[in-house]
mmCIF entry with sequence, helices, sheets and N, C-alpha, C, O atoms, coordinates in Angstrom:
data_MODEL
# 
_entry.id   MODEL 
# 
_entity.id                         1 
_entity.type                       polymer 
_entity.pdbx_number_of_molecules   1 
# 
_entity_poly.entity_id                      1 
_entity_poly.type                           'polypeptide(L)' 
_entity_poly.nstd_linkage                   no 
_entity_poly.nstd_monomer                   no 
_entity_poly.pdbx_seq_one_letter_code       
;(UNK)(UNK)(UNK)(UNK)(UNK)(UNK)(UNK)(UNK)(UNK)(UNK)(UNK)(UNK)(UNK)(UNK)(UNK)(UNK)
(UNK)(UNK)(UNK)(UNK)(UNK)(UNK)(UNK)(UNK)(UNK)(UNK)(UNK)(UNK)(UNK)(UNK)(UNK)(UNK)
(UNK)(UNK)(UNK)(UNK)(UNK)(UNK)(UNK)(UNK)(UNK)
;
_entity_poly.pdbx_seq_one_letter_code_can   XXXXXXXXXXXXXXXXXXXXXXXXXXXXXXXXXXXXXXXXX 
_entity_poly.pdbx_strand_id                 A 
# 
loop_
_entity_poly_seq.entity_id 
_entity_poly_seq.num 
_entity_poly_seq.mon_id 
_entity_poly_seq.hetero 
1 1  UNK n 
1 2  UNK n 
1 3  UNK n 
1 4  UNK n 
1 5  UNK n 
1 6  UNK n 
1 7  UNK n 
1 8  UNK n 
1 9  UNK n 
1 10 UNK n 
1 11 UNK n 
1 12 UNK n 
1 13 UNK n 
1 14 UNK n 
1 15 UNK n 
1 16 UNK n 
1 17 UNK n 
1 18 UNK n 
1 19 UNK n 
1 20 UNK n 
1 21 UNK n 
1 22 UNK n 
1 23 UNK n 
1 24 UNK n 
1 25 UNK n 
1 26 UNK n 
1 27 UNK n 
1 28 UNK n 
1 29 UNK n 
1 30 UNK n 
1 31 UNK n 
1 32 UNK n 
1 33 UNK n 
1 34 UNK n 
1 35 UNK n 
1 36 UNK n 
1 37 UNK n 
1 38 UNK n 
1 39 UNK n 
1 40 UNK n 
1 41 UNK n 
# 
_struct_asym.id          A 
_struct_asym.entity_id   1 
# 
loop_
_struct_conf.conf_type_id 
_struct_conf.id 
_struct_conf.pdbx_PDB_helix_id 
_struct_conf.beg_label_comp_id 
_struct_conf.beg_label_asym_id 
_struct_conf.beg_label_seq_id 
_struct_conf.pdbx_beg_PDB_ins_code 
_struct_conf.end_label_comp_id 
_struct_conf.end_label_asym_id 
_struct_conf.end_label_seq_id 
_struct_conf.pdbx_end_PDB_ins_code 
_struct_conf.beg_auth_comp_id 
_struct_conf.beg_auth_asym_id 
_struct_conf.beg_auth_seq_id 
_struct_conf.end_auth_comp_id 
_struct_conf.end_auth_asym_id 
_struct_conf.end_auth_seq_id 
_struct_conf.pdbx_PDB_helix_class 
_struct_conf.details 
_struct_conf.pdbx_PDB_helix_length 
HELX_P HELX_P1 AA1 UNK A 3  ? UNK A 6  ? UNK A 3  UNK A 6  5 ? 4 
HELX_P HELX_P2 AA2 UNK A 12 ? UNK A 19 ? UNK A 12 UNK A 19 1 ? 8 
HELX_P HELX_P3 AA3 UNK A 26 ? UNK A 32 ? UNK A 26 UNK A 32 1 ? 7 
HELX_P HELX_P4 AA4 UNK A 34 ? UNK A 39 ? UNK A 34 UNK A 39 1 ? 6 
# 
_struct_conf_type.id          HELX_P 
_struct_conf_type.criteria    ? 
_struct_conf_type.reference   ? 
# 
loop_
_atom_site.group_PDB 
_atom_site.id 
_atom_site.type_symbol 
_atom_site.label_atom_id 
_atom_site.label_alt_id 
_atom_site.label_comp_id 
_atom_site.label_asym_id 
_atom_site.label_entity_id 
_atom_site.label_seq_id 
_atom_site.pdbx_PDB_ins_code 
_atom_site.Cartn_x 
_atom_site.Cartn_y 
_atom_site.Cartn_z 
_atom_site.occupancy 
_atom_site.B_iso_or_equiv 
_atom_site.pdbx_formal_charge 
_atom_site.auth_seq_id 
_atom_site.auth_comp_id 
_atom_site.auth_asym_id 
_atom_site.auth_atom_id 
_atom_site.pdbx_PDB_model_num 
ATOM 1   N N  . UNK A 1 1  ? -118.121 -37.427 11.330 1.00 0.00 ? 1  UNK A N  1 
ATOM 2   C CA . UNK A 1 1  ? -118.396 -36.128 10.757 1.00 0.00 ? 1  UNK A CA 1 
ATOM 3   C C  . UNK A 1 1  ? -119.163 -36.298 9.461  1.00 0.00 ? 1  UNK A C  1 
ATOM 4   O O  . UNK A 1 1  ? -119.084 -37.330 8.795  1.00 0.00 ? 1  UNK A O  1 
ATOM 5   N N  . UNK A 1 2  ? -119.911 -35.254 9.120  1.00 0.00 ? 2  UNK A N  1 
ATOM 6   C CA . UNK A 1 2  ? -120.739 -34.975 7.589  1.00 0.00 ? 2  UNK A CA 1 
ATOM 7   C C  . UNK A 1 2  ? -120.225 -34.392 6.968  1.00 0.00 ? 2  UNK A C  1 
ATOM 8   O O  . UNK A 1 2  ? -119.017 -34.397 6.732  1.00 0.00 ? 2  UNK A O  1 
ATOM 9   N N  . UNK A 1 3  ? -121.135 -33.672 6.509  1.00 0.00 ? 3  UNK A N  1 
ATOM 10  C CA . UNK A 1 3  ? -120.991 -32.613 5.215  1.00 0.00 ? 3  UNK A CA 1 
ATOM 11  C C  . UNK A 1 3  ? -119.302 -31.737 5.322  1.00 0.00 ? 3  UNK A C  1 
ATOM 12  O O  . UNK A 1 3  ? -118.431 -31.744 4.452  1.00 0.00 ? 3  UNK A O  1 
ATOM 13  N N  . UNK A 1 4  ? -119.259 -31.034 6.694  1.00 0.00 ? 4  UNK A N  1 
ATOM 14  C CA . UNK A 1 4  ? -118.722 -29.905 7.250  1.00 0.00 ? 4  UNK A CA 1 
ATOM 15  C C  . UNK A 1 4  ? -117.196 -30.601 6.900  1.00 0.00 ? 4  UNK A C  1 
ATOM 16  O O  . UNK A 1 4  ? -116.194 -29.892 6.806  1.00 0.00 ? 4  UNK A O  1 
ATOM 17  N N  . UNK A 1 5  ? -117.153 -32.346 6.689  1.00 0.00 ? 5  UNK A N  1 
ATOM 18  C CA . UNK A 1 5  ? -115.507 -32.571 7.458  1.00 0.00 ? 5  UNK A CA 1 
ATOM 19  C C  . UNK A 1 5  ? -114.329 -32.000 6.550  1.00 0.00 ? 5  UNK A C  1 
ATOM 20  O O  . UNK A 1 5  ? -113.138 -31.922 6.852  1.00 0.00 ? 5  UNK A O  1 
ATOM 21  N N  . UNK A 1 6  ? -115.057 -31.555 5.164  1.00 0.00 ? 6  UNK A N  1 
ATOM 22  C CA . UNK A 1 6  ? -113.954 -31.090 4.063  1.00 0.00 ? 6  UNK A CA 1 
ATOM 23  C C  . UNK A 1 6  ? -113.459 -29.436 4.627  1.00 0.00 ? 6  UNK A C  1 
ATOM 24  O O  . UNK A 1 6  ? -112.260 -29.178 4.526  1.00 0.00 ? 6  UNK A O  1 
ATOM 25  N N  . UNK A 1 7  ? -114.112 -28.682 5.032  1.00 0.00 ? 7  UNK A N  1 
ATOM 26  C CA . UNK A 1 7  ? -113.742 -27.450 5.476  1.00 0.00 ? 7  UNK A CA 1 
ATOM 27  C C  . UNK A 1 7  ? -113.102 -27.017 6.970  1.00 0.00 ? 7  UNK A C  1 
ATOM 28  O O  . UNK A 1 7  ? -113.682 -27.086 8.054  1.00 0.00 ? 7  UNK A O  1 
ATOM 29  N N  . UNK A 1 8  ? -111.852 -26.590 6.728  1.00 0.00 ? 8  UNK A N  1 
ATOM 30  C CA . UNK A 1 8  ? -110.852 -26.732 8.063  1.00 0.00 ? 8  UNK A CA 1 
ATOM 31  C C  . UNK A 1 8  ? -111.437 -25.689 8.947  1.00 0.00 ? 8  UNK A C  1 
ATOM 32  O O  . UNK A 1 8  ? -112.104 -24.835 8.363  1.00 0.00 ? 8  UNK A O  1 
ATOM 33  N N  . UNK A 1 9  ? -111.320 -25.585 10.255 1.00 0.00 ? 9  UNK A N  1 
ATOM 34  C CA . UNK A 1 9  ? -112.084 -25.531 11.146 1.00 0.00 ? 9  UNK A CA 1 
ATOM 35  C C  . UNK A 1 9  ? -113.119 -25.439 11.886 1.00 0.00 ? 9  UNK A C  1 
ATOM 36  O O  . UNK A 1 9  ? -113.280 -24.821 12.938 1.00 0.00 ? 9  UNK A O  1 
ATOM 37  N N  . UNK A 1 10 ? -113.929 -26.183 11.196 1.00 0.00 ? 10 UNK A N  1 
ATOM 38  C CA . UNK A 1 10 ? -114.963 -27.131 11.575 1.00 0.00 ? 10 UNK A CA 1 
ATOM 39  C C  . UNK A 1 10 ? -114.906 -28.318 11.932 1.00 0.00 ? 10 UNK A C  1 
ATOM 40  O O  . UNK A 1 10 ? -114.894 -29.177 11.051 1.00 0.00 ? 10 UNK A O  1 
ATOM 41  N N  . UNK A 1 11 ? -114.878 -28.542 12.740 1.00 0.00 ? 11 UNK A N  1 
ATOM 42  C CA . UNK A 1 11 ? -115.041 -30.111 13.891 1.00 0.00 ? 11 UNK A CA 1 
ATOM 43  C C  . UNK A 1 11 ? -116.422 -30.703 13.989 1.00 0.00 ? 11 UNK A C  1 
ATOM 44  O O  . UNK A 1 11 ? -117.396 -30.221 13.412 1.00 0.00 ? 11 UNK A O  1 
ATOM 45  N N  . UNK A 1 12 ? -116.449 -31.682 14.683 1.00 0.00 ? 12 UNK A N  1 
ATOM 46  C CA . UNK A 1 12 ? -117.325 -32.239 14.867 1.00 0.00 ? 12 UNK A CA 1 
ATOM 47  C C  . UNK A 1 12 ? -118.864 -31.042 15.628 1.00 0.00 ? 12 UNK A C  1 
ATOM 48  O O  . UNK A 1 12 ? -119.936 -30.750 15.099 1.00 0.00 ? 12 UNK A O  1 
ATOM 49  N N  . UNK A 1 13 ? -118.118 -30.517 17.417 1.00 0.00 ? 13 UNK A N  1 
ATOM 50  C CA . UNK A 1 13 ? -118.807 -29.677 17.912 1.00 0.00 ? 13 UNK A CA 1 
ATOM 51  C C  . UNK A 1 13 ? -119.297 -28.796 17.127 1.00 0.00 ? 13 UNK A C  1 
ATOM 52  O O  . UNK A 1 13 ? -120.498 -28.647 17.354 1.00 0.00 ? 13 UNK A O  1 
ATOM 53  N N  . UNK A 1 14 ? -118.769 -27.905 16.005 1.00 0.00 ? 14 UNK A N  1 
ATOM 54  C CA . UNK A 1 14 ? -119.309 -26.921 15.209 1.00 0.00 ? 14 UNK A CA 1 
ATOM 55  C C  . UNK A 1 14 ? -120.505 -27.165 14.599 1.00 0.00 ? 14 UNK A C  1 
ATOM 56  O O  . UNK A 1 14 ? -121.531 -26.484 14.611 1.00 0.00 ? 14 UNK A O  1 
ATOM 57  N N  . UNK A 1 15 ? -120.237 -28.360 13.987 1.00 0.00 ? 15 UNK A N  1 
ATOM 58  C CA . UNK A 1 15 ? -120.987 -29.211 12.931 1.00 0.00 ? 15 UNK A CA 1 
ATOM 59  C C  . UNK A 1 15 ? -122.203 -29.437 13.661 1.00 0.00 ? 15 UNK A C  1 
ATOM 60  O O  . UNK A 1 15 ? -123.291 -29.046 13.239 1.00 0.00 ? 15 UNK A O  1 
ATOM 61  N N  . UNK A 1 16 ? -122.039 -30.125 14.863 1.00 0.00 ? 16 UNK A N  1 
ATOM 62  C CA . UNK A 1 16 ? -123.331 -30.079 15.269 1.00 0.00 ? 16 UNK A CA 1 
ATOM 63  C C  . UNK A 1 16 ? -124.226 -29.070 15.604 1.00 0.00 ? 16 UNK A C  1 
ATOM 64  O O  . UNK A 1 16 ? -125.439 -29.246 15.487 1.00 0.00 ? 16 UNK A O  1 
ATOM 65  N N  . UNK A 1 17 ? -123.620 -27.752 16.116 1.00 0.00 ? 17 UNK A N  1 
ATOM 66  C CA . UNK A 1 17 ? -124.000 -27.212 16.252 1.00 0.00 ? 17 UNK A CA 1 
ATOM 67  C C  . UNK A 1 17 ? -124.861 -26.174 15.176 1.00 0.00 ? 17 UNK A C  1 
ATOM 68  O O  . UNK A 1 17 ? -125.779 -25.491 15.629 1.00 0.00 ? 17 UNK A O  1 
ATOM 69  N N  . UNK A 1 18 ? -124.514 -26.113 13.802 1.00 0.00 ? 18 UNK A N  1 
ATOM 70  C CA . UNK A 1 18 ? -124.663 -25.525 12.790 1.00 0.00 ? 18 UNK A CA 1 
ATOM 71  C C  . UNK A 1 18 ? -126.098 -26.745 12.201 1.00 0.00 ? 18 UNK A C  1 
ATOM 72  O O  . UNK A 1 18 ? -127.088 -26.349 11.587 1.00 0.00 ? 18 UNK A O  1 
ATOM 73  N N  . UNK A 1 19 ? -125.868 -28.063 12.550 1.00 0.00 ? 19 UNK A N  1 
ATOM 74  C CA . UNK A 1 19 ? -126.932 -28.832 11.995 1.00 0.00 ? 19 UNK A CA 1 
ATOM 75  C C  . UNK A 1 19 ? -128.288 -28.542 13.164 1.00 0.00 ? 19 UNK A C  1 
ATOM 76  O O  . UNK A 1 19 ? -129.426 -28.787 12.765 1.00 0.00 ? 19 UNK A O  1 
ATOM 77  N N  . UNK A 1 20 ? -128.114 -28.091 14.391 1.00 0.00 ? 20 UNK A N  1 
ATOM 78  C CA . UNK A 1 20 ? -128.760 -28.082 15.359 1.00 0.00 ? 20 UNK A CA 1 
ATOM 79  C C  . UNK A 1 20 ? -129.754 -26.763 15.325 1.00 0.00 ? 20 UNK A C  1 
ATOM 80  O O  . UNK A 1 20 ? -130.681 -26.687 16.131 1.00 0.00 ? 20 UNK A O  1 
ATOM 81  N N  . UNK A 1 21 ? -129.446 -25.454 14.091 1.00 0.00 ? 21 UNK A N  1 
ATOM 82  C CA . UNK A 1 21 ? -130.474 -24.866 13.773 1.00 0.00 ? 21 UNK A CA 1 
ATOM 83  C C  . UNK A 1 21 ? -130.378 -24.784 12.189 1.00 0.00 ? 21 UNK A C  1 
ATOM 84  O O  . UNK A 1 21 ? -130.509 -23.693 11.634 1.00 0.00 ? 21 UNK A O  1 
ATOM 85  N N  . UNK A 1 22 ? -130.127 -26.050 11.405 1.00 0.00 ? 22 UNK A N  1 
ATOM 86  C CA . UNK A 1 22 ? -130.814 -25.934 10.331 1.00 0.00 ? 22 UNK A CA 1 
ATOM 87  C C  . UNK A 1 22 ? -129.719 -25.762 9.123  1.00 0.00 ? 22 UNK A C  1 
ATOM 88  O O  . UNK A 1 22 ? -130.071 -25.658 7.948  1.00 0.00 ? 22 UNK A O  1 
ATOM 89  N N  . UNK A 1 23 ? -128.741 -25.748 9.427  1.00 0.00 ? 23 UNK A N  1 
ATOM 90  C CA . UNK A 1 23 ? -127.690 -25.533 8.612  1.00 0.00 ? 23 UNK A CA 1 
ATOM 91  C C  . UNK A 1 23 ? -126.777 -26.924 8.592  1.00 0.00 ? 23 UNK A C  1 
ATOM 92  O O  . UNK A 1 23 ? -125.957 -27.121 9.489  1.00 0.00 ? 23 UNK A O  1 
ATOM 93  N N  . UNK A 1 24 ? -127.014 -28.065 7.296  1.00 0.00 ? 24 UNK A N  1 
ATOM 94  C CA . UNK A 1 24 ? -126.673 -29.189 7.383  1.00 0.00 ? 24 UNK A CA 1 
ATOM 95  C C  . UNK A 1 24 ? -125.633 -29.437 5.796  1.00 0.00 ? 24 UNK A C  1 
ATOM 96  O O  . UNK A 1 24 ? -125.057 -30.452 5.406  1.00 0.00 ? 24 UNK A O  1 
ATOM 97  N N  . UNK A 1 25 ? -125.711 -28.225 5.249  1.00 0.00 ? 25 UNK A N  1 
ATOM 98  C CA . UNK A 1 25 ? -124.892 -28.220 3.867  1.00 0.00 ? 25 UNK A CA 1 
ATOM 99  C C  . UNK A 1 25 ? -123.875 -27.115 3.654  1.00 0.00 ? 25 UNK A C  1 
ATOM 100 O O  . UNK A 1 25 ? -124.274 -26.137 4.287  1.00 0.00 ? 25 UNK A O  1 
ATOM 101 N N  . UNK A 1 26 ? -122.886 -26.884 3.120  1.00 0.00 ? 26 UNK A N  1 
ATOM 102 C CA . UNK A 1 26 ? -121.833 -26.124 2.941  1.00 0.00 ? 26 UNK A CA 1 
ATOM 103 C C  . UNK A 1 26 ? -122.577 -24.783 1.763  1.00 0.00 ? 26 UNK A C  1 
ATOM 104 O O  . UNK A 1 26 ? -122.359 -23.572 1.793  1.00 0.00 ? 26 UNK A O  1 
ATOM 105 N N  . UNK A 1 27 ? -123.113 -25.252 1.196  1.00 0.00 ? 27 UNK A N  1 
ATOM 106 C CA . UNK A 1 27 ? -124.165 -24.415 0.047  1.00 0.00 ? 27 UNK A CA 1 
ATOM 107 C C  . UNK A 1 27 ? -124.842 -23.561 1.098  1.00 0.00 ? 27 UNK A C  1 
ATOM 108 O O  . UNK A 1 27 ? -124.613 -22.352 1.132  1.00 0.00 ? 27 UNK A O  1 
ATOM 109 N N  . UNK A 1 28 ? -125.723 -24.179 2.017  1.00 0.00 ? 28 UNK A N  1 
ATOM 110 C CA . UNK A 1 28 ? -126.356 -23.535 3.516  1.00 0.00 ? 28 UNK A CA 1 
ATOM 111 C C  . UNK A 1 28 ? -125.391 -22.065 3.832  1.00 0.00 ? 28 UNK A C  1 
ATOM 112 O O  . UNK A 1 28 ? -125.557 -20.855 3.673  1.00 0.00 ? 28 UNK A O  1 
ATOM 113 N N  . UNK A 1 29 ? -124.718 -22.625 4.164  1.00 0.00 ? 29 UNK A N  1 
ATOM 114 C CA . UNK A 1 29 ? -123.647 -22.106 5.291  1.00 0.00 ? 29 UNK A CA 1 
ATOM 115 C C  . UNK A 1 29 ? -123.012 -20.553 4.250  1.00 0.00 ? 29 UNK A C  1 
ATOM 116 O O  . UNK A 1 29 ? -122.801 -19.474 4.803  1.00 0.00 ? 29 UNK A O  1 
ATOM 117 N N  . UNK A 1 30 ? -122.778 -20.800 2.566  1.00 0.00 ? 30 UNK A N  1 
ATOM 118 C CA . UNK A 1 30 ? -121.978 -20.091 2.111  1.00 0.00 ? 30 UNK A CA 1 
ATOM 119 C C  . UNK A 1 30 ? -123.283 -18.784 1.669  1.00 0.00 ? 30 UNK A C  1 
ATOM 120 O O  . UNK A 1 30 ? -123.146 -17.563 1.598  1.00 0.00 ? 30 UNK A O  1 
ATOM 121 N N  . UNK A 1 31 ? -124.310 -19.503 1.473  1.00 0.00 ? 31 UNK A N  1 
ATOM 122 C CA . UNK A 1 31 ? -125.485 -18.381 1.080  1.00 0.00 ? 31 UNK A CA 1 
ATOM 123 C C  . UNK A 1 31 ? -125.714 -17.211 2.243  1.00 0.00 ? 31 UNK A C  1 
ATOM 124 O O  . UNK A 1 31 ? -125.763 -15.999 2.032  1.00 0.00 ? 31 UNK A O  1 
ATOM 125 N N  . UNK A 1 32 ? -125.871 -18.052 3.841  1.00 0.00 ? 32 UNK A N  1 
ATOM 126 C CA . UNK A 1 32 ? -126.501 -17.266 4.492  1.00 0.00 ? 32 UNK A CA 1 
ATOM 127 C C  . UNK A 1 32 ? -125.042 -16.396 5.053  1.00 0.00 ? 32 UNK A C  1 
ATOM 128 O O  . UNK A 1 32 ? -125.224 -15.327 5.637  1.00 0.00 ? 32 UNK A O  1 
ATOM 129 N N  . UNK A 1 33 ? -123.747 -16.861 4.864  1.00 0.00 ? 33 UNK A N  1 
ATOM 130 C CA . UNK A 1 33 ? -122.398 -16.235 5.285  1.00 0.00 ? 33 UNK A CA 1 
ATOM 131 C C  . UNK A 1 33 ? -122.630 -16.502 6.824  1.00 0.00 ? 33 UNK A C  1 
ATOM 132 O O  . UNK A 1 33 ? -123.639 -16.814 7.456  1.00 0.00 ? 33 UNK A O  1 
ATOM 133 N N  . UNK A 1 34 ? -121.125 -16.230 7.246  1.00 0.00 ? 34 UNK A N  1 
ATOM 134 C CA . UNK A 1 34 ? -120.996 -17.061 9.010  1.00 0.00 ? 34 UNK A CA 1 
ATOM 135 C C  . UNK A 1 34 ? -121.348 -15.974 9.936  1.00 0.00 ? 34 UNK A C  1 
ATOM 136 O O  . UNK A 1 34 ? -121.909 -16.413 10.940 1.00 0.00 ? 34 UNK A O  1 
ATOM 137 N N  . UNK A 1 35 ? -121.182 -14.533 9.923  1.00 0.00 ? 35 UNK A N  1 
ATOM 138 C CA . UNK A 1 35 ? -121.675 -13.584 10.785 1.00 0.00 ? 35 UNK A CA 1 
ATOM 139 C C  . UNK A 1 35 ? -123.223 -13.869 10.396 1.00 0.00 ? 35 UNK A C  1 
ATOM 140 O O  . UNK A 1 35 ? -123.837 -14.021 11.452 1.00 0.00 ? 35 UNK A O  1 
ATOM 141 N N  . UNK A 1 36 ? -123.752 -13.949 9.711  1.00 0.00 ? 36 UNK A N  1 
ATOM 142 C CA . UNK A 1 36 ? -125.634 -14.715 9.439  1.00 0.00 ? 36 UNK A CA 1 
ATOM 143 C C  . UNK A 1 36 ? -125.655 -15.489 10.292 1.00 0.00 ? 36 UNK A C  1 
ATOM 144 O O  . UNK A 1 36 ? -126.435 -15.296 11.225 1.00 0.00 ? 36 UNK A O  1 
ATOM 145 N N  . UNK A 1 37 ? -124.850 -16.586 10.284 1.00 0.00 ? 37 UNK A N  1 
ATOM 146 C CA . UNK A 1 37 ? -125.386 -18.101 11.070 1.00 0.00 ? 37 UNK A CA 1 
ATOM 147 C C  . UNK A 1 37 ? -124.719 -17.624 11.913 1.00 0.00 ? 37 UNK A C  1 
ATOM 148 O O  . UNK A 1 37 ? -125.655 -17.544 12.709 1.00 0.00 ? 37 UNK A O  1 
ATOM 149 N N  . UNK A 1 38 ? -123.579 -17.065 12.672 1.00 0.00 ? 38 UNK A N  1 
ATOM 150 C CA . UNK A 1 38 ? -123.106 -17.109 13.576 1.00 0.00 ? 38 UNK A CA 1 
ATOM 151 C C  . UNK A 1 38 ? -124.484 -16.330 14.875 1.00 0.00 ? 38 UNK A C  1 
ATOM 152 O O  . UNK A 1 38 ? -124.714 -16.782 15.996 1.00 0.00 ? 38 UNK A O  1 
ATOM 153 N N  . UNK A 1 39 ? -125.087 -15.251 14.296 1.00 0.00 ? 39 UNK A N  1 
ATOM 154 C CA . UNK A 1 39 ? -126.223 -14.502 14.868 1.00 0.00 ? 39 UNK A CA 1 
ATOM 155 C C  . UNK A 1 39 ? -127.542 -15.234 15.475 1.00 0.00 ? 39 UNK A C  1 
ATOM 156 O O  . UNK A 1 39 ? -128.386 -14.999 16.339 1.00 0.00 ? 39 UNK A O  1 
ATOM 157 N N  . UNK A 1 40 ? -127.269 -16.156 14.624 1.00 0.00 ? 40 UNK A N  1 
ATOM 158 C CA . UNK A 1 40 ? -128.845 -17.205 14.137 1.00 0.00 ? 40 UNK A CA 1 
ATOM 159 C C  . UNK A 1 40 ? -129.161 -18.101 15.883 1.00 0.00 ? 40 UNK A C  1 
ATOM 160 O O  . UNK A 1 40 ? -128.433 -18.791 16.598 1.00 0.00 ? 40 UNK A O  1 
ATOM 161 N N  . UNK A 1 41 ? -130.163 -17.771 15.966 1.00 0.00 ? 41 UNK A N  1 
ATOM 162 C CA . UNK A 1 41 ? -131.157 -18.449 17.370 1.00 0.00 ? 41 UNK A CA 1 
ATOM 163 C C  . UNK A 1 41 ? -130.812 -20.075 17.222 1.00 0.00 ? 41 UNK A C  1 
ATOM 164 O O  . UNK A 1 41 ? -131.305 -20.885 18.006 1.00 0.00 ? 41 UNK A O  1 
# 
C-alpha cells in the first residue's frame, strides 16, 4: 500500500483504484471530497 494506508477504509483495491484516475495523495482526495472522486470517469 501507499499514500492511502494511514486512512481506514481504504485498502489496497480502493487505492488503486483512486490512483487509476489521478488521485495518488490524501491532499488530492480531501480537496476534490469523495462524492467528487467518487463521480469521477
Amino acid at each position: 500500500m501507499g499514500e492511502f494506508e494511514k486512512i481506514s477504509n481504504i485498502g489496497k483495491v480502493v487505492e488503486e483504484q483512486l490512483n487509476a484516475i489521478g488521485i495518488t495523495s490524501y491532499e488530492t482526495l480531501k480537496e476534490l471530497g469523495s462524492k467528487a472522486v467518487w463521480l469521477k470517469d
